[in-house]
C-alpha positions in Angstrom: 0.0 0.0 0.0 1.3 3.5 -0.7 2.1 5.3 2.4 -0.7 8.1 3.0 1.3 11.5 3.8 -0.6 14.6 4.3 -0.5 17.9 5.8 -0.8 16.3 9.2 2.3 14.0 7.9 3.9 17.1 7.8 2.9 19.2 10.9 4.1 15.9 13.1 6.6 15.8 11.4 8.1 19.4 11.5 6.7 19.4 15.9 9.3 16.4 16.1 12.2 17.5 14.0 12.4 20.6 16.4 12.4 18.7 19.4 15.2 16.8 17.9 17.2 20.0 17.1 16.7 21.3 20.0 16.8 17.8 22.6 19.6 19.7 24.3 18.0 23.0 25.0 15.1 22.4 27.6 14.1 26.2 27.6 14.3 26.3 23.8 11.9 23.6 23.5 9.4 24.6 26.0 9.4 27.7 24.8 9.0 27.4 21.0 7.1 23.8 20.7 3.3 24.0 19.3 1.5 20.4 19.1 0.5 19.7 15.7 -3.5 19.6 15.7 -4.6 18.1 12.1 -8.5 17.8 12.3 -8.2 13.9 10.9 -6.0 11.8 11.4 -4.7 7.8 11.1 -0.9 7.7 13.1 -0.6 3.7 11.0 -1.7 5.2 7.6 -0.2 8.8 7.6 3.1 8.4 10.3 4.3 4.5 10.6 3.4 3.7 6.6 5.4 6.6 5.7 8.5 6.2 7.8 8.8 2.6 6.3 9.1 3.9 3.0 11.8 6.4 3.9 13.2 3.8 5.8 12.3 0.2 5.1 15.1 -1.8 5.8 16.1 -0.2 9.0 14.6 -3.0 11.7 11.0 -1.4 13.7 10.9 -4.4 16.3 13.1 -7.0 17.7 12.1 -9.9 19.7 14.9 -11.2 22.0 13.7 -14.4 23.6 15.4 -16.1 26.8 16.8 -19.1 25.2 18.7 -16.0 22.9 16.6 -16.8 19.7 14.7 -13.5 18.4 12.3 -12.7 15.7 12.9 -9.1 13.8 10.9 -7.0 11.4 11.4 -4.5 9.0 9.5 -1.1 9.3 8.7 -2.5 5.6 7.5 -5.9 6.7 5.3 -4.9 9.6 3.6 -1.8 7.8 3.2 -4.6 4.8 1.9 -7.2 7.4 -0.2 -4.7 9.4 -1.8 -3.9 6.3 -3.0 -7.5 5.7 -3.9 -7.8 9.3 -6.2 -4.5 9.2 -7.9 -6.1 5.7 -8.6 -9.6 7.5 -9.8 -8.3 10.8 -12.2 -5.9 9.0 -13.5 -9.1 6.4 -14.3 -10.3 10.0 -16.7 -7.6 11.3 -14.6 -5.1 12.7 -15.4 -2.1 11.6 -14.4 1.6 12.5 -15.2 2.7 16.1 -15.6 -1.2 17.6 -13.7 -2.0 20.5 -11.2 -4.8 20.7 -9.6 -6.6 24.0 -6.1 -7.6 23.4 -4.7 -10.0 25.4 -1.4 -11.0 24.2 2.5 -11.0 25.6 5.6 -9.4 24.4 4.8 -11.2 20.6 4.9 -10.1 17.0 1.2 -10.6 17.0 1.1 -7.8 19.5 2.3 -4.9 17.1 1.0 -6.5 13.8 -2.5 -6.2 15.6 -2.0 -2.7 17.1 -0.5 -1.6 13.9 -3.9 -2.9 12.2 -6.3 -2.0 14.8 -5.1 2.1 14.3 -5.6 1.5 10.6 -8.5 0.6 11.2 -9.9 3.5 13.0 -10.4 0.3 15.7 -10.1 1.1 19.5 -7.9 -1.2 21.7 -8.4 -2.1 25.0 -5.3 -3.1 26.5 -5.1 -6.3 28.6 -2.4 -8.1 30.5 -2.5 -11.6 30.7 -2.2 -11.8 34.6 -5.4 -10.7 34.5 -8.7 -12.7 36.5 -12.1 -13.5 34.3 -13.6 -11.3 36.9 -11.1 -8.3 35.3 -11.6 -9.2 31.8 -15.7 -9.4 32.6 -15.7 -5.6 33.4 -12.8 -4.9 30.6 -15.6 -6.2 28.0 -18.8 -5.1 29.7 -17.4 -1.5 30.7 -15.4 -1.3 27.3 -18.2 -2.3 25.0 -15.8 -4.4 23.4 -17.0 -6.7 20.6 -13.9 -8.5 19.6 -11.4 -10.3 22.2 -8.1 -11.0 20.7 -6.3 -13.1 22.7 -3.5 -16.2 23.0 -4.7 -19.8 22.7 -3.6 -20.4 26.7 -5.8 -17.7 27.9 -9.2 -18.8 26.1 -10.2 -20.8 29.0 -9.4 -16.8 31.0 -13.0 -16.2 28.9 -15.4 -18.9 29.6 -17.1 -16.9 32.1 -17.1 -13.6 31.0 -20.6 -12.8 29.9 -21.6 -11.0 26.8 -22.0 -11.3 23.2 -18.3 -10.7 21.5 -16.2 -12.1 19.1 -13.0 -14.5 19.9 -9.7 -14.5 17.5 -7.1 -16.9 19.2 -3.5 -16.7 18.3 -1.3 -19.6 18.8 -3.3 -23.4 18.2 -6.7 -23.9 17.2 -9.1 -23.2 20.1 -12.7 -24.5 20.1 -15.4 -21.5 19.0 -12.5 -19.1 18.5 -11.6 -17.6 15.0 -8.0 -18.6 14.3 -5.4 -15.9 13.9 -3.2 -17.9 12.2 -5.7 -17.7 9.4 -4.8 -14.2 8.4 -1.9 -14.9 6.5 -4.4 -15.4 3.8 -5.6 -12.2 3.6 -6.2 -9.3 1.4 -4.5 -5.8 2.2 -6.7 -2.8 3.6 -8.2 -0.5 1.2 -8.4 2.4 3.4 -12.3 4.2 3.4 -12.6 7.5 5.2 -10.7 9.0 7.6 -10.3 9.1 11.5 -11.6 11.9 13.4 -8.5 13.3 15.8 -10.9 13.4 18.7 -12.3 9.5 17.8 -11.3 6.8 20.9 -8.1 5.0 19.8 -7.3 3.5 23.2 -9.3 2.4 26.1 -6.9 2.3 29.0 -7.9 1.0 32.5 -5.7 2.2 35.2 -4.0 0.1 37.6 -5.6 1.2 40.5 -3.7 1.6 43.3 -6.2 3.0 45.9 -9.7 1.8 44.4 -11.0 0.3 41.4 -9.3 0.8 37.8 -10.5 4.4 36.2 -11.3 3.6 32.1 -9.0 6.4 30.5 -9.7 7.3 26.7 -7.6 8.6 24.6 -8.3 9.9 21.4 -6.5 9.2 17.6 -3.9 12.0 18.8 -3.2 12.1 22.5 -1.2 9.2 22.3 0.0 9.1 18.9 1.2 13.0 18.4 1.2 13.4 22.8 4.0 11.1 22.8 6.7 13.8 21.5 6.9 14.5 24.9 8.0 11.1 25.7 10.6 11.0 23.0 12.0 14.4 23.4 12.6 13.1 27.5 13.9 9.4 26.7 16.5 11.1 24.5 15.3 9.0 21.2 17.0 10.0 17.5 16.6 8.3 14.3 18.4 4.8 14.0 18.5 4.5 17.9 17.7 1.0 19.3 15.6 1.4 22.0 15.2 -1.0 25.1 12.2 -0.4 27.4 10.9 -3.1 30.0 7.3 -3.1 30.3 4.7 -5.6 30.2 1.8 -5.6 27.5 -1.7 -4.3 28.9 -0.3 -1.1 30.9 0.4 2.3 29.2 4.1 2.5 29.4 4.8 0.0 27.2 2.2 1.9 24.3 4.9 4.9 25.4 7.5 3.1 24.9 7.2 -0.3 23.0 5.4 1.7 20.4 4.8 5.8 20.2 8.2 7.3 21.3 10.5 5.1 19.4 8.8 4.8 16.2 7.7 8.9 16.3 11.7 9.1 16.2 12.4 6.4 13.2 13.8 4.1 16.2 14.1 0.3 16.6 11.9 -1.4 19.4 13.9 -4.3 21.3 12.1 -6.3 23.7 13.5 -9.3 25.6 11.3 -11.7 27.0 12.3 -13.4 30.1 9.8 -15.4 32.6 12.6 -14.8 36.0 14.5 -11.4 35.9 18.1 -12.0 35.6 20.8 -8.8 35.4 23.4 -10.5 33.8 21.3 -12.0 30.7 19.3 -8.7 30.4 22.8 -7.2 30.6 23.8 -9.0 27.5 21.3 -8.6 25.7 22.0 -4.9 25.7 25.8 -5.5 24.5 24.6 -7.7 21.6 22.0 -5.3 20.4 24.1 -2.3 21.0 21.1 -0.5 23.4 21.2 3.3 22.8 18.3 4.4 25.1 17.0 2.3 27.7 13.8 2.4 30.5 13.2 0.8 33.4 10.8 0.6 35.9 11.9 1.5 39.7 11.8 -2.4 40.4 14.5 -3.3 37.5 16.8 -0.8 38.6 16.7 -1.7 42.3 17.1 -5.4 41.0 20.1 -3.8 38.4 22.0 -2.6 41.5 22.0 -5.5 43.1 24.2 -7.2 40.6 27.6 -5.9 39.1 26.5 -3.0 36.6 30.2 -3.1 35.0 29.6 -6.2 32.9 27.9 -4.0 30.5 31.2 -2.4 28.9 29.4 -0.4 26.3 26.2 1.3 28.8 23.6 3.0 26.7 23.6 6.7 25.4 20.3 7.2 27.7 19.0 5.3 30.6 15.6 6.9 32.3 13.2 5.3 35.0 9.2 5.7 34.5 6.4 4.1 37.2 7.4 5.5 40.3 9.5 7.9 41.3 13.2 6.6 41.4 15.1 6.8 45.0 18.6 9.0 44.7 20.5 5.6 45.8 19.5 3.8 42.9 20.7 6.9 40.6 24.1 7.3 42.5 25.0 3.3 41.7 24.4 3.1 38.3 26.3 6.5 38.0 28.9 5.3 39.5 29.3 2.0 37.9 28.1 3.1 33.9 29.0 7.2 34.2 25.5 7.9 32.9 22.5 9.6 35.4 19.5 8.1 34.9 16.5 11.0 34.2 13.3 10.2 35.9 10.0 11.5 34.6 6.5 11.9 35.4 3.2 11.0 33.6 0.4 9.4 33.9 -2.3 6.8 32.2 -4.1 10.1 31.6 -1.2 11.9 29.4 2.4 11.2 28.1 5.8 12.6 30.1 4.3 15.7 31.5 8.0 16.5 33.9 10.7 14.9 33.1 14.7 16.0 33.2 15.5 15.5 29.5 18.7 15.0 27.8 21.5 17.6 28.7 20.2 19.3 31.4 21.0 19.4 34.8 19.7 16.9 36.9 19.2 17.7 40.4 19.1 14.9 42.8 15.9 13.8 44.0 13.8 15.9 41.4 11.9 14.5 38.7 12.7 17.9 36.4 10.6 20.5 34.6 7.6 20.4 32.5 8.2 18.8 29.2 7.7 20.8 25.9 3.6 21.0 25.1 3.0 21.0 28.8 2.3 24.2 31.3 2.6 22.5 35.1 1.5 24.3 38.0 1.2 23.1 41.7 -1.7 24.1 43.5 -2.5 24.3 47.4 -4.9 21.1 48.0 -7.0 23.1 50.7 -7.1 26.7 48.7 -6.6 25.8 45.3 -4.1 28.5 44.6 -0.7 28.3 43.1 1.6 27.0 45.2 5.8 26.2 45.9 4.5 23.0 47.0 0.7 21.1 46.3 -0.9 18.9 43.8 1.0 18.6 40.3 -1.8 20.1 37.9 -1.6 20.8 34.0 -2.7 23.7 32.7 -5.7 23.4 30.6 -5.6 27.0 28.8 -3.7 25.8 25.9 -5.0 22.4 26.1 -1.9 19.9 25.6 -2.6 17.8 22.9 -1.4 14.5 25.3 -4.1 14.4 27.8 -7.2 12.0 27.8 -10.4 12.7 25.8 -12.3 11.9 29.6 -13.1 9.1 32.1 -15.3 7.0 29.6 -18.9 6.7 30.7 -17.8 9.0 33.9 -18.9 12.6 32.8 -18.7 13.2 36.5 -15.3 11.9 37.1 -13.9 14.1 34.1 -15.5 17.2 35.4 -14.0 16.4 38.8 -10.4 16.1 37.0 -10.5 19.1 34.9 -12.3 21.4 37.3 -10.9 25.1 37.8 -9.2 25.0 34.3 -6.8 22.5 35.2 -5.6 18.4 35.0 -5.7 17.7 38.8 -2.9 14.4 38.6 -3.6 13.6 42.5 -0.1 13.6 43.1 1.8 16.1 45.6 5.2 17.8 44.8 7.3 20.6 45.0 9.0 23.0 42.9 12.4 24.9 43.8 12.9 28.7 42.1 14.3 26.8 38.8 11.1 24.8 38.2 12.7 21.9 39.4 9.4 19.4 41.1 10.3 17.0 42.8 7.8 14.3 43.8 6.4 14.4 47.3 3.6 11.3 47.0 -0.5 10.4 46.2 -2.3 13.1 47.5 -3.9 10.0 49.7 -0.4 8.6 50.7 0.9 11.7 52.5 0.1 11.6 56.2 0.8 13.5 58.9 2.5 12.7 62.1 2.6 14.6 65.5 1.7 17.7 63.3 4.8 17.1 60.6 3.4 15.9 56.8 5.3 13.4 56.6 6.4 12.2 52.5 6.1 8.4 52.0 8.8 8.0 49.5 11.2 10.6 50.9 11.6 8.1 53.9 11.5 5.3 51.3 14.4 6.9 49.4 16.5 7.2 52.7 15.2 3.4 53.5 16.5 2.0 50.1 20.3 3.3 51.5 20.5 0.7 53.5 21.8 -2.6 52.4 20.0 -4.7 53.8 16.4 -3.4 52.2 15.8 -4.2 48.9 12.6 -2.6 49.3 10.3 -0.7 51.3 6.9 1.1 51.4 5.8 3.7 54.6 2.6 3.7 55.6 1.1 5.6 59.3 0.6 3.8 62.0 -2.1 4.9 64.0 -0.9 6.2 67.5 -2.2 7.6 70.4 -0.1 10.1 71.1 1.2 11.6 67.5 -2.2 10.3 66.0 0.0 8.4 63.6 3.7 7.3 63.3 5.7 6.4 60.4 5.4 2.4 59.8 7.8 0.4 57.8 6.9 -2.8 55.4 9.9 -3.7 54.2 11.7 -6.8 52.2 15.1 -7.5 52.9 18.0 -7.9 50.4 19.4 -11.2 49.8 21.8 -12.5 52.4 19.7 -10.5 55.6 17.2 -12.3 57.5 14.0 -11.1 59.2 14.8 -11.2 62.7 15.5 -8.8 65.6 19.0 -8.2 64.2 17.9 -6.8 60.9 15.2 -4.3 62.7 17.9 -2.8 64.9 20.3 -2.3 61.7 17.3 -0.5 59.7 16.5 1.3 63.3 19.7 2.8 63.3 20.0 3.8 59.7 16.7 5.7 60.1 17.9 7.6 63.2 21.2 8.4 61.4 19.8 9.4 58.2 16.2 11.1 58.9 14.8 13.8 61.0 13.6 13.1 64.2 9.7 13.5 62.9 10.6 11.4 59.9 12.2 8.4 62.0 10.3 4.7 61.4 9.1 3.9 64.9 7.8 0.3 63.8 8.9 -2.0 61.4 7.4 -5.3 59.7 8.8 -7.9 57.5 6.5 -8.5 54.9 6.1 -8.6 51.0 4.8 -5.5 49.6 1.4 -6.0 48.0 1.1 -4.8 44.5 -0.6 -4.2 41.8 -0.3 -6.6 38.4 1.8 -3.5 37.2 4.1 -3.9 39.6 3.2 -0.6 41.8 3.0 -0.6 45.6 -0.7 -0.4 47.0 0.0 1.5 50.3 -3.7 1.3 50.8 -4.0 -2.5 51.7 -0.6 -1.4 54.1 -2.8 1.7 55.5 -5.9 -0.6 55.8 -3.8 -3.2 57.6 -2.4 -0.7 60.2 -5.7 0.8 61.0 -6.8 -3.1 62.4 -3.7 -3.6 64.1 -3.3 -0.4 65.9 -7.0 1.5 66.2 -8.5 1.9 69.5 -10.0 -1.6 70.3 -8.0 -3.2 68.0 -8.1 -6.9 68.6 -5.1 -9.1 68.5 -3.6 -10.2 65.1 -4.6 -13.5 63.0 -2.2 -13.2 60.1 0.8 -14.2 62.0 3.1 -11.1 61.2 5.5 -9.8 63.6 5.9 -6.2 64.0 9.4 -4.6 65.6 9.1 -1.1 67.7 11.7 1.1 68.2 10.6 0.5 71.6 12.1 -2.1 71.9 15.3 -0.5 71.2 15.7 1.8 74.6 19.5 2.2 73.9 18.7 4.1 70.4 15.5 6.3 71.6 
C-alpha cells in the first residue's frame, strides 16, 4: 500500500524535528514547541506507513527471547503485514469505532495487531495476561468491546465472561474461537474514510492503586502526536535501538514499545524473560548495541544488586518511569556506567508531563521540569491557589494535545479532573525557584505525624540506602499520642534475615539518616502487595495498620510480627 502523507504527515513531522534539534535545550523547546492539531487523522496510515518507505530496511521491532533466539521485522515488513492484518480483521466484522480486548504478551502478533487496529480506526483495550475472568468481565462489559483477541492459553481466561463478543485466538486452534493464524491469507486494507482526531483510539484501565481501575480514553492523537513528549525526554533519534521493559496491557509499554521510538524512526527491542536475571538482560543490551534504555523503579533496584560493570558499552540514555526513582538507585548506576538516569512523570491520563530531558542538569531527587507541550502548576490542595508546594496540575488554557479525551462513561469523574481550568494528577510535589518538582507522594499517601506531613517516598528513598532493604513502602501507624507514626513494610536484600538483628540495623539507619519527625518507629517484615503493574498499594498497608493499631484493636490473626523502636531503649 502507498504510504498516506498529508499535511498532518507534515505538521508531526516538522513538531518532532524541532524537538530533535533542540533535545539539548530544555528552555528552547518549551518555549518554542506548538503540538501539531490536524482535524483527521490515522498515526498507522499517515506516520508509521510513511516512515517505512523512507526507511524500510532499518529494523522497527526485535524480539529477544530467553533461550537468545529472536524474531525481527522490518519497518517495511510490519507496515506490509499490518496492512494485511487491518484487511482480514475488517472481512471479519470489525469495523471503524468497535472496540477490541487484546490479550497478548511481548509477541509479533502484538504490534501486527495494534498496527492494524489504528488503521483501522479500531479502539484497543489493553489487557495483561495476569489478569482474573472477573477483570476481563468488566474490561468487555465497561469497554463495550466486541472483539477479544487473545492467545490460545488464555481462552479458558474467557469462559465466564458474559456478553456477546467475538473470539480471534492466536497460537493453536481453540474450540469457538476464530484462528489468527488464518490471516496470512488475507487481502490488504483499502483504506475508506478517515479518523476523526478526537475519535477513541485506546481504552486504557488504570492500575488502581487505591480503588478500582478508572477507564481512561484517549483519542486518535493524545497518544500518537502526545507522545513527542516522551521522546524528546527518553532522548530517542533516528536509528537508535531502543530497550524499554514493560509488560503488555499497561500504558508504558504503548509509550515506549510503540509511540516514542517509532515517532523518532527508532528500533523497538524487547527481551522476554519469565525470572529477571541482570546479567542475561545485561547481555542482551551489549549484543544489540542498546542506545536508550527504560526501566521501571523495580529493574533498577534489582540492576543494582548485581555488578553493573559487565555492561562495557552502557547506553547513550537510561531513564526510570512508574514511580519515582530513589537517589540511591541513581548514585550506583552513575557510578558504575557514568551515565544519570533522568526520571519522569506521567500518567495513564497523558504522556511525560515533567521529566529532566537530555543535557540538562539533573538535580538529585527531582523529577525535572515540564516537558515541551505541557504548562505545570502546583496548586495548594486546601485553597486551590498556586503553590511552591501542592498537587501537580496541567494547565488546561492551551489544552496539551497528550491528555485523555475523559473518564469514559464517567462525565462526572472528568468534570472532577478538569475542574478550575486544570488536569488535577492527584499527586503532591514541589517546585524549587528553577522549576525543578520534585515528587512528594499520592495526595492520599501523604500523612501526617505529630503535626509534621510526613512524605512516604522521601523516607523510602533514605530506607533503600541501607543494604540490607531491597525494598520498602511507609505507611502511618495509628498512634495515640502523635495520632500516627511512620510504619515500615519492608523486604530484605538477599543475604539479611528477618529477625530482631535486621530491625535494629534498619532502626539505626533511620535515626542516622532522617529527621527526628521522619524516624520509622515500627517495622514489619512482609512482602509488599502490589498491583499486576508492579506498583505498591499502600492502601492494603494503611488498611492493615488501621486493624492492628485503632482503639479496640483486637489481637492479630495473620501471624506477622511487628518490631518497635521500643524495643530498642538504647537508640531512643
Amino acid at each position: 500500500m502507498t504510504a498516506h502523507s498529508s499535511q498532518a504527515t507534515a505538521d508531526l513531522r516538522a513538531a518532532r524535528d524541532f524537538l530533535l534539534e533542540h533535545r539539548g535545550d530544555h528552555q528552547a523547546a518549551q518555549e518554542k514547541f506548538e503540538w501539531p492539531r490536524p482535524r483527521t487523522f490515522n498515526w498507522g496510515l499517515e506516520w508509521f506507513d510513511v516512515i517505512a518507505e523512507e526507511r524500510p530496511d532499518q529494523p522497527a521491532l526485535v524480539i529477544v527471547e530467553q533461550d537468545g533466539s529472536s524474531t525481527s521485522r522490518t519497518y517495511a515488513e510490519l507496515s506490509a503485514r499490518s496492512d494485511v492484518v487491518a484487511g482480514w480483521l475488517q472481512a471479519n466484522g470489525v469495523d471503524r469505532g468497535d472496540r477490541i480486548v487484546l490479550m497478548l504478551a511481548n509477541q509479533l502478533e502484538l504490534w501486527e495487531i495494534i498496527l492494524a487496529a489504528i488503521k483501522l480506526g479500531a479502539v484497543i483495550i489493553p489487557a495483561s495476561t495476569l489478569l482474573t475472568p472477573a477483570d476481563l468481565a468488566d474490561r468487555v462489559q465497561r469497554g463495550g468491546a466486541r472483539f477479544v483477541i487473545a492467545r490460545d492459553v488464555d481462552a479458558q481466561s474467557f469462559r465466564r465472561v458474559p456478553g456477546i463478543f467475538i473470539r480471534i485466538a492466536v497460537g493453536r486452534p481453540v474450540e469457538g474461537w476464530i484462528e489468527y493464524d488464518d490471516s496470512v491469507n488475507g487481502e490488504p486494507l483499502v483504506p475508506s474514510g478517515s479518523s476523526e482526531a478526537t475519535d477513541p483510539q485506546w481504552l486504557y484501565f488504570t492500575s488502581g492503586t487505591t480503588a478500582l481501575p478508572k477507564l481512561v480514553e484517549h483519542s486518535q492523537i493524545s497518544y500518537s502526536i502526545g507522545h513527542l513528549s516522551t521522546m524528546f525526554w527518553i532522548g530517542l533519534q533516528p536509528g537508535d535501538v531502543h530497550l524499554n521493559i514493560s509488560s503488555p496491557g499497561w500504558a508504558k509499554h504503548a509509550w515506549s514499545n510503540v509511540f516514542a521510538p517509532w515517532l523518532a524512526g527508532a528500533t523497538v527491542l524487547v527481551h522476554n524473560y519469565t525470572r529477571f536475571d541482570a546479567a542475561a538482560l545485561m547481555r542482551v543490551m551489549a549484543e544489540h548495541k542498546v542506545t536508550t534504555f527504560c526501566a521501571p523503579p523495580t529493574v533498577w533496584r534489582m540492576l543494582i544488586q548485581s555488578d553493573l560493570k559487565q555492561l562495557a558499552s552502557p547506553p547513550r540514555e537510561a531513564v526510570g518511569a512508574g514511580e519515582p526513582l530513589n537517589p540511591e538507585v541513581i548514585e550506583q548506576v552513575r557510578r558504575a556506567w557514568g551515565l544519570t538516569i533522568r526520571d519522569g512523570f506521567g500518567q495513564t491520563e497523558m504522556t511525560l508531563a515533567v521529566g529532566n530531558s537530555p543535557g540538562q542538569l539533573v538535580r538529585p531527587g527531582s523529577m525535572g521540569r515540564a516537558m515541551p507541550g505541557y504548562r505545570v502548576v502546583l496548586l495548594d490542595p486546601t485553597t486551590g491557589e498556586p503553590a511552591e508546594e501542592g498537587e501537580i496540575c496541567v494547565d488546561l488554557d492551551s489544552r496539551p494535545v497528550a491528555l485523555l479525551s475523559g473518564y469514559h462513561g464517567e462525565p462526572a469523574r472528568t468534570a472532577k479532573a478538569t475542574r478550575g481550568g486544570y488536569f488535577h494528577t492527584g499527586d503532591i510535589g514541589s517546585r524549587d525557584a528553577d522549576g525543578y518538582i520534585t515528587y512528594v507522594g499520592r495526595d492520599d499517601d501523604v500523612f501526617k505525624a505529630s503535626d509534621y506531613r510526613i512524605s512516604p517516598f522521601a523516607v523510602e528513598s533514605v530506607l533503600l540506602e541501607s543494604p540490607a532493604i531491597a525494598e520498602a513502602a511507609v505507611v502511618p501507624s495509628p498512634d495515640p499520642v502523635r495520632l500516627a507514626v511512620p510504619k515500615a513494610y519492608v523486604v530484605l536484600s538477599e543475604g539479611y534475615h528477618p529477625n530482631k538483628v535486621a530491625a535494629r540495623l534498619i532502626f539505626e539507619h533511620s535515626i542516622d539518616r532522617l529527621a527526628p519527625y521522619q524516624r520509622i518507629r515500627r517495622l514489619e517484615f512482609a512482602p509488599l502487595p502490589k498491583t499486576i503493574s508492579g506498583k505498591i498499594r499502600r492502601v492494603e498497608l494503611r488498611a492493615l495498620e488501621l486493624q492492628l493499631h485503632a482503639p479496640k484493636a483486637g489481637k492479630r490473626k495473620d501471624g506477622g510480627v511487628e518490631y518497635s523502636i521500643d524495643e530498642f531503649p538504647e537508640l531512643r
